[in-house]
C-alpha positions as CSV (number, residue, x, y, z in Angstrom):
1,X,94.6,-89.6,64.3
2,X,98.2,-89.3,64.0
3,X,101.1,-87.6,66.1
4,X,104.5,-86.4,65.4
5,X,107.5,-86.1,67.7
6,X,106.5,-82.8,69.8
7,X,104.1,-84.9,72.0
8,X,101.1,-83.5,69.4
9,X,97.9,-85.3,68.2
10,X,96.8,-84.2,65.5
11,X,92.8,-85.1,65.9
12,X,89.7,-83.8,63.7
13,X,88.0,-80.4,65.2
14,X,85.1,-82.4,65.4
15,X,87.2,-85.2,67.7
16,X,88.0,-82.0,70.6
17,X,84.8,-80.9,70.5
18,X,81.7,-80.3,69.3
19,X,81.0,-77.9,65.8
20,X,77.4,-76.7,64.6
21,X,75.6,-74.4,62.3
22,X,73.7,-71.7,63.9
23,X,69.7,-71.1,63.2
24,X,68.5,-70.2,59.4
25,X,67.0,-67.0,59.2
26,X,63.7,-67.0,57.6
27,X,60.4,-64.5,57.5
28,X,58.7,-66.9,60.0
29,X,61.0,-66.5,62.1
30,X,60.9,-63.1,62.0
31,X,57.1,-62.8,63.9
32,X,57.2,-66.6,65.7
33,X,57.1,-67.0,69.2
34,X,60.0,-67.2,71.5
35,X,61.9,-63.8,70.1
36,X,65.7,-64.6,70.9
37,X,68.5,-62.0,70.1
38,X,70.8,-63.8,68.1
39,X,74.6,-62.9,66.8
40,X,75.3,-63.1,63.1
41,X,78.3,-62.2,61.3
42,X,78.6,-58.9,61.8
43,X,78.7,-59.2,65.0
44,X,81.8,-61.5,65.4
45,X,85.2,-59.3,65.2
46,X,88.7,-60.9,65.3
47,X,89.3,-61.9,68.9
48,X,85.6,-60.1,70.5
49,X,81.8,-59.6,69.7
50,X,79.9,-56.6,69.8
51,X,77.1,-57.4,71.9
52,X,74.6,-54.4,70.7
53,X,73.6,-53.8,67.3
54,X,72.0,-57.8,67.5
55,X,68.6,-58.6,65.8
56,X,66.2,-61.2,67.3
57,X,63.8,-64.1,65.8
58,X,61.7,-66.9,67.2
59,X,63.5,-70.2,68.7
60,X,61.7,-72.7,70.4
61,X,62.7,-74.2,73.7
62,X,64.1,-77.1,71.9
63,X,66.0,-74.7,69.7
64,X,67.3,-72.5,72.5
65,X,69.0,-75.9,74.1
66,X,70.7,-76.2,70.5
67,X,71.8,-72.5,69.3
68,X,71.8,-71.2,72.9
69,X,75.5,-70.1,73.4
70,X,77.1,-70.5,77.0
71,X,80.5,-69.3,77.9
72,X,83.7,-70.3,76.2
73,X,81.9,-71.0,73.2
74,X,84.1,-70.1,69.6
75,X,81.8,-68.2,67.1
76,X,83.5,-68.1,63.4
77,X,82.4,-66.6,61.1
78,X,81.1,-68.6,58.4
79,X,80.3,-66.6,55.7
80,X,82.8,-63.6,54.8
81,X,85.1,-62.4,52.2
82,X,88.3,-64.9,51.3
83,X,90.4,-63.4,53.9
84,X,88.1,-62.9,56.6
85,X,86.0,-66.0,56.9
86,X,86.9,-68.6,59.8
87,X,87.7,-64.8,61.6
88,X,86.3,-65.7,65.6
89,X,85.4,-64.7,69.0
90,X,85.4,-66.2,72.6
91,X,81.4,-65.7,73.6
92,X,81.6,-63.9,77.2
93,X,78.0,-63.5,78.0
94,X,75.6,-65.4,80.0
95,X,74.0,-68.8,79.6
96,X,71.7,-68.6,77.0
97,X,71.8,-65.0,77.1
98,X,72.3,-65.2,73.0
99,X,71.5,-67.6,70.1
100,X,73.3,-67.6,66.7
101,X,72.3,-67.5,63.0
102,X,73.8,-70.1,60.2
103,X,75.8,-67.1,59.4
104,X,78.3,-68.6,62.2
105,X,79.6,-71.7,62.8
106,X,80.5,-72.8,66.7
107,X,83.2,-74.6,68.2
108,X,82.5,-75.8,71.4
109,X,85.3,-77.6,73.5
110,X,85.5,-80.8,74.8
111,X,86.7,-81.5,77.9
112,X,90.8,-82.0,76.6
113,X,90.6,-78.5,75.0
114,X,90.7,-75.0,76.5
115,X,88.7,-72.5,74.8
116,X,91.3,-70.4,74.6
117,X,93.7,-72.5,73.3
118,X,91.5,-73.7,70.9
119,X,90.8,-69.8,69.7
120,X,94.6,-69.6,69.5
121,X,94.7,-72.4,66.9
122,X,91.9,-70.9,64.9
123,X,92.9,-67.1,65.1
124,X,96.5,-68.7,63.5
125,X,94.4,-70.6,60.5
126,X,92.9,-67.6,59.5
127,X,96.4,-65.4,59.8
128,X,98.2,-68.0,57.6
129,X,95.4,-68.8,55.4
130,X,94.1,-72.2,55.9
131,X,90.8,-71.2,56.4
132,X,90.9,-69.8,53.2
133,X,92.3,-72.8,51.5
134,X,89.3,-75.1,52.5
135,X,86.7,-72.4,51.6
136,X,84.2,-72.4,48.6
137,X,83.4,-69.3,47.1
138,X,80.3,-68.1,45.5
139,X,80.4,-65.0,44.1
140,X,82.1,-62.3,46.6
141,X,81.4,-64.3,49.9
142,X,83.3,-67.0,50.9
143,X,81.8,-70.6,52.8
144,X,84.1,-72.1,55.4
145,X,81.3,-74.9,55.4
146,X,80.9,-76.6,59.3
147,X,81.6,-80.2,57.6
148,X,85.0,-78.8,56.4
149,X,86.0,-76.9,59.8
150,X,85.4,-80.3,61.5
151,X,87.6,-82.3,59.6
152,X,90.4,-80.2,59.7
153,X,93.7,-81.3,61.8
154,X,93.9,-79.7,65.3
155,X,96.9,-79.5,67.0
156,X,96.0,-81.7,70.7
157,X,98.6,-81.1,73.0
158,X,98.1,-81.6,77.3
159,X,96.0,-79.3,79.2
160,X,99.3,-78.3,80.9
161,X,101.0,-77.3,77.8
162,X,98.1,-75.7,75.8
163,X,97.8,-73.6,79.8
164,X,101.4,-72.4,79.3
165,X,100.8,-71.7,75.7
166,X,97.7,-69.2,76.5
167,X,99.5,-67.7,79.3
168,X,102.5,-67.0,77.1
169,X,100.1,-65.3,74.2
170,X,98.3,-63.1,76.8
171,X,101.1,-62.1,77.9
172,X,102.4,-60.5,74.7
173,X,98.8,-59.5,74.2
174,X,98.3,-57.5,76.8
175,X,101.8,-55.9,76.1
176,X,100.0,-54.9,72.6
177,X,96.8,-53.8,74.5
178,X,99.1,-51.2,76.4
179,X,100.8,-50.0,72.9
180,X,97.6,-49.8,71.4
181,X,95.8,-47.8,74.6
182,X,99.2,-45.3,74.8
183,X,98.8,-44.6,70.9
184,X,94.9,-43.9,71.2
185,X,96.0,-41.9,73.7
186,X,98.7,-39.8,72.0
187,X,96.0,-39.5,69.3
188,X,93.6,-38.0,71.5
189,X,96.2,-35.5,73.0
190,X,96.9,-34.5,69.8
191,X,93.2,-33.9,68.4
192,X,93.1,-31.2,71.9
193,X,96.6,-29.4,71.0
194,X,95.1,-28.8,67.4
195,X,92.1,-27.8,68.6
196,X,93.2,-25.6,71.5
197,X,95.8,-23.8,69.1
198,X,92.9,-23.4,66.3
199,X,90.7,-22.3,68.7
200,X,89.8,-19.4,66.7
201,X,88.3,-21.7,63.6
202,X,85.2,-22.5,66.1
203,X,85.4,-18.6,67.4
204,X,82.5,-15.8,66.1
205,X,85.7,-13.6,65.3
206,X,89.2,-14.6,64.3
207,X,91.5,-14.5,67.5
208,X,94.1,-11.6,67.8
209,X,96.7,-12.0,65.1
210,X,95.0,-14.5,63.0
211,X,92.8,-13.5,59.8
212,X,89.7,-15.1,58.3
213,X,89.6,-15.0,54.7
214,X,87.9,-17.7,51.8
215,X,90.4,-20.6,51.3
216,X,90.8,-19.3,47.6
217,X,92.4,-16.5,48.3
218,X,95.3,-18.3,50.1
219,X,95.0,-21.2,47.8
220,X,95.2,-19.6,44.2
221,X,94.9,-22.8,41.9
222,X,94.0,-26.4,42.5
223,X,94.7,-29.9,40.3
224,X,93.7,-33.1,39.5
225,X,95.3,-36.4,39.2
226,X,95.9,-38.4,36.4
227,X,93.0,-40.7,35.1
228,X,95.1,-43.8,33.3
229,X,94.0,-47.1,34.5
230,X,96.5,-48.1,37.3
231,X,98.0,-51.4,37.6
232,X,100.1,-54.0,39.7
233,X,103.2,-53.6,38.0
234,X,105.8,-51.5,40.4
235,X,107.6,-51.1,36.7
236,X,105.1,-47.9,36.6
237,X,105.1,-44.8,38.2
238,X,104.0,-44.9,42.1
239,X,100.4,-43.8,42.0
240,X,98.8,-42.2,45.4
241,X,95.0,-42.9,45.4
242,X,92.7,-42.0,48.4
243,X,93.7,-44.8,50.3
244,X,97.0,-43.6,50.5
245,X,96.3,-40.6,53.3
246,X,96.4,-41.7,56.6
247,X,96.7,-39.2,59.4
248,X,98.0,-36.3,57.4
249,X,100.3,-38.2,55.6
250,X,101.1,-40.8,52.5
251,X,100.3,-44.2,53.5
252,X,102.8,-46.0,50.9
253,X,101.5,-49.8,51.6
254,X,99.0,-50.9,48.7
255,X,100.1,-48.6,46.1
256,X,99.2,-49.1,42.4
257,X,101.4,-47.8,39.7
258,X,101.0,-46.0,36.6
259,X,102.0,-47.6,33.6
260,X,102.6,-44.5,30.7
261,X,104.6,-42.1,31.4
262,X,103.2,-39.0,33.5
263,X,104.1,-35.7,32.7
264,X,106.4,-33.9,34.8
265,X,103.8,-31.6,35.7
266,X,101.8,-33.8,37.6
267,X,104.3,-35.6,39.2
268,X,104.8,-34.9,42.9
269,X,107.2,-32.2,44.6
270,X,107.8,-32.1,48.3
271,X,105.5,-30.0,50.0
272,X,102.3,-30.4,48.3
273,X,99.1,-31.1,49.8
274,X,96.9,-34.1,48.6
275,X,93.3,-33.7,49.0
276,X,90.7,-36.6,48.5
277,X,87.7,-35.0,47.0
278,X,85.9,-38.4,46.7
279,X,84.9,-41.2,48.9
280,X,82.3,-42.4,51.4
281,X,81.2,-39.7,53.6
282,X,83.7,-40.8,56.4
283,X,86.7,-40.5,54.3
284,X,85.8,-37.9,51.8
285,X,88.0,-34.8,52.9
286,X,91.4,-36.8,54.1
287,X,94.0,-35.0,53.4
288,X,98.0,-35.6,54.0
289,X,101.4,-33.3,53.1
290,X,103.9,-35.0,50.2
291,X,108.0,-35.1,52.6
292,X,109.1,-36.4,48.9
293,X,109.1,-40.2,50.1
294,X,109.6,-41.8,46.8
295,X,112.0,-40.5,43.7
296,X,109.4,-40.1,41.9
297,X,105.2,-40.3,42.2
298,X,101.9,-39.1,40.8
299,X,98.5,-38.8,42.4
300,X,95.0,-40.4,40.5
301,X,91.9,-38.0,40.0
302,X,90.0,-39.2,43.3
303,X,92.8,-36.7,44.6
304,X,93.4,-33.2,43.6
305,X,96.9,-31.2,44.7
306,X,96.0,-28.0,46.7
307,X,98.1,-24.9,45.8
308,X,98.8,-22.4,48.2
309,X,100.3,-19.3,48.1
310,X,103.0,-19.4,50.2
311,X,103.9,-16.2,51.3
312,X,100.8,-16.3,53.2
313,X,100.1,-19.7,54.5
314,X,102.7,-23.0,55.0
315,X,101.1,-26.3,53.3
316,X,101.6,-28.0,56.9
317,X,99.4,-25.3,58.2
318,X,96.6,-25.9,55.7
319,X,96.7,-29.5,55.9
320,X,96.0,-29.2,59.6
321,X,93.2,-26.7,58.6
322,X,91.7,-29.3,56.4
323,X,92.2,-32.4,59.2
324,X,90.4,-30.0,62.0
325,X,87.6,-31.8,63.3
326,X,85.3,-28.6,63.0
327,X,86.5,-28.3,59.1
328,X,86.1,-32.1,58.2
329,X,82.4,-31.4,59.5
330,X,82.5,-28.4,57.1
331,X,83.3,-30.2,54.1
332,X,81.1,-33.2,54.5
333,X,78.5,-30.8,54.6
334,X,79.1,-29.3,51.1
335,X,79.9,-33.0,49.4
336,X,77.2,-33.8,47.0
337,X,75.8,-37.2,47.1
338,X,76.6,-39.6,44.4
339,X,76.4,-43.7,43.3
340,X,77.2,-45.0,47.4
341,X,79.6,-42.3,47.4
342,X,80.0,-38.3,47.8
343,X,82.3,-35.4,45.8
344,X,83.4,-32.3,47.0
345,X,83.7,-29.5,44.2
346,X,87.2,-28.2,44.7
347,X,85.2,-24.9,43.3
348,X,83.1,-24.9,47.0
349,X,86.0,-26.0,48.9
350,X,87.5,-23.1,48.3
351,X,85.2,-21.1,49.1
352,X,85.3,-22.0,52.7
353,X,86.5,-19.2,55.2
354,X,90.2,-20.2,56.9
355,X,91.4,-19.0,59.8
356,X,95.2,-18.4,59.5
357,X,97.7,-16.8,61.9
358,X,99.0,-13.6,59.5
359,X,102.8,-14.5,60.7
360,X,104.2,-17.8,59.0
361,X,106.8,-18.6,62.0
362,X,103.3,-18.5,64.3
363,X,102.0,-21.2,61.4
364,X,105.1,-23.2,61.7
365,X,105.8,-22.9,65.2
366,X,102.1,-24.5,65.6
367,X,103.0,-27.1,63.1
368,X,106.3,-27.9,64.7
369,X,104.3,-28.8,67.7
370,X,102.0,-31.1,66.1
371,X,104.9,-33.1,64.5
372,X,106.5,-33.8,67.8
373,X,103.0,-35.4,68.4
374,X,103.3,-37.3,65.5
375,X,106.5,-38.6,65.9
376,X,105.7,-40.0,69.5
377,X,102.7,-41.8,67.8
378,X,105.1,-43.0,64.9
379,X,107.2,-44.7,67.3
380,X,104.0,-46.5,69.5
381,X,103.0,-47.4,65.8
382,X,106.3,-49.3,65.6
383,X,106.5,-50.5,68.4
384,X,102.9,-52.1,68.1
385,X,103.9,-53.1,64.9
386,X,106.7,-55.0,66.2
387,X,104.6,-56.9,69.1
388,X,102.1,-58.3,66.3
389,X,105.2,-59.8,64.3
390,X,106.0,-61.2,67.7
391,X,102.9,-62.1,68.7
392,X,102.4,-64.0,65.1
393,X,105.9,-65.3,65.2
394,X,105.2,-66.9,69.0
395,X,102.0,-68.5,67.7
396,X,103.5,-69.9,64.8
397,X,106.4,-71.4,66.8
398,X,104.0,-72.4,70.2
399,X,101.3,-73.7,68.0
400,X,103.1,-76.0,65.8
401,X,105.0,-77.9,68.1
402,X,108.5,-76.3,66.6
403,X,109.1,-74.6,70.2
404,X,107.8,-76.6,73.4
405,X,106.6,-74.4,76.2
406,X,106.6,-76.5,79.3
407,X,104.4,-76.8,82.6
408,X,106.5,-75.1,85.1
């Protein structure tokens, strides 16, 4: 035990409370007696558990005293990628409502300890990595190991200060609850304005004004990315790949580069529409517009560049086509299944029908309306980005003692 100058004590995990490994899973189990639903790691989220989805096996009553969870119990999860093991959950159900496999590993807190200041302490671990550093890996899964979890240094402070601490973090939590709910709700707003002004994609006849034709006659030609093997090195040329469309548009964090030069042709002008041809069936189909965000950029071959002719239809237009719920439905339907993954032709793509007002200002003026939308979600997307960096920052400060929070 040892304590520093801002009244903490730092103590083992295993000295504030009490840390075990849930129930192996084995084929016994499976049939025995006793059938218990029990959470494993897929269950355990950052900061909540999905209660449904949960398997069951056999625990006696001896082992439903043991691996019976009660509330205010910490489930971590034991067993996970680098980045996500040690990622936890406050239990919220009843008494014994729930066991747990081996996959998890719980904390549960001694009388000096609030659960949720404890889950504080741990959700800050995994953000800045020390779970992480005390983990062994085998192969692509990660062990945070309960023996290693217990003898890590907690930060024991008084049941008044850790109080003030959770108050202060809820606080700013439920501020990022609200940002979160107003830009789901923006989002949703949004899907009905597109839907309501392409009403006549879903209609047995094109609405009055609008035409119905196959996509390729609007979009004459179609092409693919480049196929070089991408790398690190921000020395290259900026490289889009289908991870890079979010929402219509590029998403510029976790780029890869390009390290030979790409041809001029190929490279990326403003106004052109990305399309991802291949992916898992949820993400096959994204699509997003190029506003010329970067000097210069490519795209790789999981993408292809739609063409269209525009005299007769605005690339904002046809992105929104592509991102209509109706037409996402539409193109999953045509991908062709291959190794845990699909393709869409660009050949059958455009052979899809698109419905089209026949004026372009009617195009942009829907467009126009769509981008207001997005600029009101933009700024909830800052704005929620700016309460996690506070949020983060407050924990870092609170939780290490470096800023004292009081017992009013």
């Amino acid at each position: 035990m040892s304590a520093d100058g801002d009244g903490i004590r730092w103590v083992p995990v295993a000295d504030v409370g009490e840390v075990r490994m849930g129930k192996q899973l084995s084929p016994a189990g499976r049939a025995a007696a006793g059938q218990m639903p029990y959470l494993r790691v897929a269950n355990v989220h950052d900061g909540y558990i999905a209660y449904r989805d949960v398997k069951t096996m056999g625990f006696t009553s001896v082992e439903r005293e043991i691996y019976g969870l009660i509330p205010g119990d910490i489930l971590l999860n034991e067993g996970q990628s680098l980045e996500l093991v040690g990622r936890s959950a406050i239990y919220t159900r009843g008494m014994g409502e729930f066991c747990f496999q081996n996959t998890l590993v719980r904390f549960r807190s001694g009388s000096g300890v609030l659960p949720q200041y404890a889950h504080a302490v741990f959700r800050r671990w995994l953000a800045t990595g020390v779970f992480a550093s005390i983990a062994k890996k085998t192969t692509s899964i990660a062990h945070l190991g309960g023996d290693r979890f217990a003898r890590l240094p907690f930060p024991l402070i008084s049941l008044e200060q850790q109080q003030r601490i959770v108050e202060v973090l809820d606080a700013v939590a439920e501020a990022e609850r609200a940002a979160e709910a107003a830009r789901e709700k923006l989002r949703t707003v949004r899907t009905g304005i597109l839907t309501a002004a392409m009403k006549s994609v879903t209609a047995a006849q094109p609405a009055p004004g609008w035409v119905r034709v196959p996509l390729k006659e609007v979009v004459p030609s179609v092409e693919y990315g480049i196929s070089e093997a991408l790398s690190q090195d921000s020395r290259g040329v900026p490289t889009l790949r289908m991870n890079n469309l979010r929402d219509g548009l590029p998403e510029l964090r976790d780029l890869r580069y390009c390290p030979t030069p790409v041809r001029a042709k190929i490279l990326l002008r403003s106004g052109d529409v990305l399309f991802n041809r291949t992916n898992s069936i949820d993400h096959v189909g994204r699509a997003g517009i190029w506003n010329g965000e970067l000097p210069e950029a490519t795209f790789a071959s999981y993408l292809v560049r739609l063409n269209p002719d525009t005299s007769r239809l605005t690339p904002e237009y046809l992105v929104e086509w592509l991102l209509h719920p109706a037409i996402r439905q539409r193109v999953r339907s045509i991908a062709t299944v291959a190794v845990q993954q699909v393709n869409v032709n660009p050949s059958r793509l455009r052979e899809l029908l698109i419905d089209l007002p026949e004026n372009l200002d009617e195009q942009r003026r829907l467009t126009a309306g769509l981008a207001a939308c997005d600029r009101r979600i933009a700024q909830e997307h800052d704005e929620l980005s700016k309460l996690r960096t506070l949020k983060q920052g407050l924990a870092d400060d609170l939780l290490s003692g470096r800023v004292r929070v009081d017992a009013q």
